[in-house]
N, C-alpha and C positions, 0 to 999 in steps of 0.2 A: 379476589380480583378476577375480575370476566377477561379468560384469552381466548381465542379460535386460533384454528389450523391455519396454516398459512396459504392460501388460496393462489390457483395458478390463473393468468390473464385469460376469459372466456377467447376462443377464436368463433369467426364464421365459415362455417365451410360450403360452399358452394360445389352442388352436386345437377349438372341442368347441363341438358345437349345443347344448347342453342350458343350462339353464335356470343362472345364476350361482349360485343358490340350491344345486342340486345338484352343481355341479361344486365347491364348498366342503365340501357333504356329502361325495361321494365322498374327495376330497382329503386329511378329516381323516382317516378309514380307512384310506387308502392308505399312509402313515407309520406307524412305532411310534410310540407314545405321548411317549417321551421325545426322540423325533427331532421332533415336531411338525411341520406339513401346510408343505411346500416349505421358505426359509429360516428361516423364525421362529422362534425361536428357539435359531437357532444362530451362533454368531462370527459376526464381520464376515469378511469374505474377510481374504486377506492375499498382497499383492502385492510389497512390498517389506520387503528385509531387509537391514541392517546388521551381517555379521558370523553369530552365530546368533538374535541379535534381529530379529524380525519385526515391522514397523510397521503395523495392520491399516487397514482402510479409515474403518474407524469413527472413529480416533484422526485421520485425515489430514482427516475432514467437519469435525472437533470443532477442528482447526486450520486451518481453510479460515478462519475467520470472522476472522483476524488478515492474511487476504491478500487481501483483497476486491479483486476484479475484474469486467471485464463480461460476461468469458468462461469458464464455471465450469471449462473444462478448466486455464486459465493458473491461476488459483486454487486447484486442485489439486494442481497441479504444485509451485507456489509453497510448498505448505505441506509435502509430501510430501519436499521440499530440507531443509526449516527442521528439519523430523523426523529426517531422516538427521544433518544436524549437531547437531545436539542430541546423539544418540544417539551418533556419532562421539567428539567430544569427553567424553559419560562413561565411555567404555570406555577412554577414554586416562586420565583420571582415577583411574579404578579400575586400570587397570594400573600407573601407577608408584603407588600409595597415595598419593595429596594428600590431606590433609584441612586443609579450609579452613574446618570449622566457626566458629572462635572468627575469621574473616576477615569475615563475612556483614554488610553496609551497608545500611540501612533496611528493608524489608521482602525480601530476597534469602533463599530457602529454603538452607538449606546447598549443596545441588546446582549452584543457580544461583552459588554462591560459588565453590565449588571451579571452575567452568568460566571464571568471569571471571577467577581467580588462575591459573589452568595457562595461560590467554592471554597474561596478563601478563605471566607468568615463561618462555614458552618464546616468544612472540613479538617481545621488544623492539624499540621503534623508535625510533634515534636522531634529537634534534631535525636540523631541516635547516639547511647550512652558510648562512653570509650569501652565500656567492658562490651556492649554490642559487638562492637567493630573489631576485637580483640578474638572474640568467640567466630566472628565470622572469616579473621586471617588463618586462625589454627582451623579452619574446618576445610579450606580453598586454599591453602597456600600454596598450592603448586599450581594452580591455575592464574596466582597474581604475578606479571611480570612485568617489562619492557614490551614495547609494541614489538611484533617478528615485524624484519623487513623482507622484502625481497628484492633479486638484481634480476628484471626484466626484459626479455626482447621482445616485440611483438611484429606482426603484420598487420596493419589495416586494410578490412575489404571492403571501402566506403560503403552505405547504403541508408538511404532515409526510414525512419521509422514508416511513415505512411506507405512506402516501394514494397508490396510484397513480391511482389519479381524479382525487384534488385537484390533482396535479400535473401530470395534463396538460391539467386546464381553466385551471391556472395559466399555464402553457406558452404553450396559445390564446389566453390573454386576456394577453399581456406580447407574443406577434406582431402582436394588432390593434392594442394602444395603442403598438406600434414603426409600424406602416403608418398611423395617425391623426399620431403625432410628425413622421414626412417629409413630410408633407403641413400640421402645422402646429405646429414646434418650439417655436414662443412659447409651448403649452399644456402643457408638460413641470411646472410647479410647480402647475397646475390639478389633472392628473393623477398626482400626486405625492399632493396634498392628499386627493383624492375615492378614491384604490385602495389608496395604501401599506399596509403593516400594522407599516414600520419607523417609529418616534416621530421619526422624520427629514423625517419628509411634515409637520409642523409647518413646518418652515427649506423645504418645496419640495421635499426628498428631499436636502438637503446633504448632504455628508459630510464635506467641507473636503478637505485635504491626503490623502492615503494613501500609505504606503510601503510596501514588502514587511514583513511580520509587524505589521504592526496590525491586520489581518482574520484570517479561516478560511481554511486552503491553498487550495482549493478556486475560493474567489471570487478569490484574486490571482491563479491562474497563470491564470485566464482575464482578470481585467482588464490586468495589465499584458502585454497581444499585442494590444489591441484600441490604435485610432488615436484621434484627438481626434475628436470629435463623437456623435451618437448608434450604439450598437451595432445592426448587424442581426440580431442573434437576442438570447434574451432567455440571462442567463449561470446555470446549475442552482447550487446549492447546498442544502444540511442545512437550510435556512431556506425553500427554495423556489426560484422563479422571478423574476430581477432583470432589470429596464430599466434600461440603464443610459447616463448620460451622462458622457463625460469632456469638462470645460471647458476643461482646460489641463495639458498636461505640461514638468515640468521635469525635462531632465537633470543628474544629480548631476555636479559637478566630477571634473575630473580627480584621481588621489591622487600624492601626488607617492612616493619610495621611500620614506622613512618610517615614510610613514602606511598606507601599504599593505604593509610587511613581515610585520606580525604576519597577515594573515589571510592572505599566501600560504605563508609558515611553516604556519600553522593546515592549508591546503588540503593543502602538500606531505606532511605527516605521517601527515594522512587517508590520502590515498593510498598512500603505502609502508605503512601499518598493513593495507589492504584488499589489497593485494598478498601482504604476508607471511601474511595468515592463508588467501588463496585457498591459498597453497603450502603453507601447512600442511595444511588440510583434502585435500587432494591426496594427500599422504602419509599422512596417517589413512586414505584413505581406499582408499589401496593396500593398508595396514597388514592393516583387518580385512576389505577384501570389504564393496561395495554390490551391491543386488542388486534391479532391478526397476525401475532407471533406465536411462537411455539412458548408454552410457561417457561420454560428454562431460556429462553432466548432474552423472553422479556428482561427476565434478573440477570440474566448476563451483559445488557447495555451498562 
């Protein structure tokens, strides 16, 4: 299989005393007409290729936006994978002729049908044995329980995702009302009542019980790592900036095999499904040539 290195976007750099005004001037003359002054209006670059399909830069920005990150290169990366398999499995589609039109389940474009039907049919995964699920309780059983709950209090410090101003004066003002809380916890439903902006500062900032998927992802994987009592930082979410108190946690019971068969069945299946389609995409991906990923990138779509 032919890969290349993963190439970074060329820039132009403009190094010229004169006035920006003139160096715009000069620059439109400087091109034909139908080439227009440096990129503009021409394709996006194109870095990467699938076979003889080229995926340009423009297409991998325009899919950035479903792999949000903190770091625009992993984001990029991220999506420039998603592209390659994407691309991967329609040329395999198109090769043996599947048509999966009359197959298509709620709002699925034909394309997106045919790819989940060529999965199904070339990737089967048999359910897993009882003795599987049996091997896999005695090796985790103490990790199989009850959901933990929590009994939480918070503050909300409104603040819109797109507001970065708002949200780091949210920020400021959820550290100082944590450094006034350590110094005097009894004032937590005071404070609750006088800043929230969640209709919970009614109850004090109640929230009662919580368990994983009764909130936004976002707020659990950070509340359930924090300890009983007040957080020292305030925890970000879609909503803003939260203070937050846990008054008490309960851990879930033990599951005995049972009752935990079906979800380690569920886990095992996950996983040999994520298995088999890694080896598929591997062999696709021998099949037709990636080109502008790192080799190990490639077989890791």
């Amino acid at each position: 299989m032919s890969t290349g290195k993963l190439r970074k976007i060329p820039l132009t750099i403009i190094d010229s005393r004169e006035s920006v005004s003139k160096d715009a001037h000069a620059e439109h003359h400087e091109h034909d007409a139908d080439e227009g002054p440096r990129s503009i209006g021409r394709p996006p670059p194109c870095f990467v290729h699938v076979g003889e399909t080229g995926i340009d830069e423009g297409q991998i920005a325009q899919e950035m936006q479903h792999h949000r990150d903190t770091d625009p290169q992993r984001s990029r990366d991220a999506a420039a994978r998603a592209l390659v398999v994407r691309e991967l499995l329609r040329l395999e589609v198109e090769r043996i002729g599947l048509d999966a039109a009359n197959e298509a389940i709620e709002d699925e474009t034909d394309e997106e049908a045919a790819i989940r039907v060529l999965i199904e049919r070339e990737m089967p995964v048999p359910a897993p044995s009882r003795e599987a699920c049996e091997r896999y309780f005695e090796a985790n059983v103490e990790r199989l329980h009850q959901p933990d709950r929590l009994r939480v209090r918070h503050i909300l410090l409104a603040a819109a995702p797109e507001d970065i101003e708002s949200r780091l004066a949210a920020r400021t003002q959820g550290e100082a009302l944590i450094r006034e809380l350590r110094e005097h916890p009894e004032r937590f439903t005071e404070f609750a009542q006088r800043h929230s902006m969640c209709p919970s500062k009614d109850e004090g900032g109640e929230l009662g019980w919580i368990e994983r998927g009764d909130t936004v992802p976002e707020f659990e994987r950070q509340l359930f790592m924090l300890s009983p009592g007040l957080g020292k930082l305030t925890l970000e979410t879609r909503y803003g900036h939260h203070v937050v108190l846990i008054d008490e946690v309960a851990r879930g019971a033990a599951l005995s095999f049972d009752e935990a068969e079906p979800r380690i069945a569920a886990y095992l299946e996950t996983q040999a499904r994520q298995n088999a389609i890694h080896q598929y995409l591997s062999l696709l991906a021998d099949r037709y040539g990636v080109r502008g990923l790192d080799p190990s990138e490639a077989r890791a779509t």
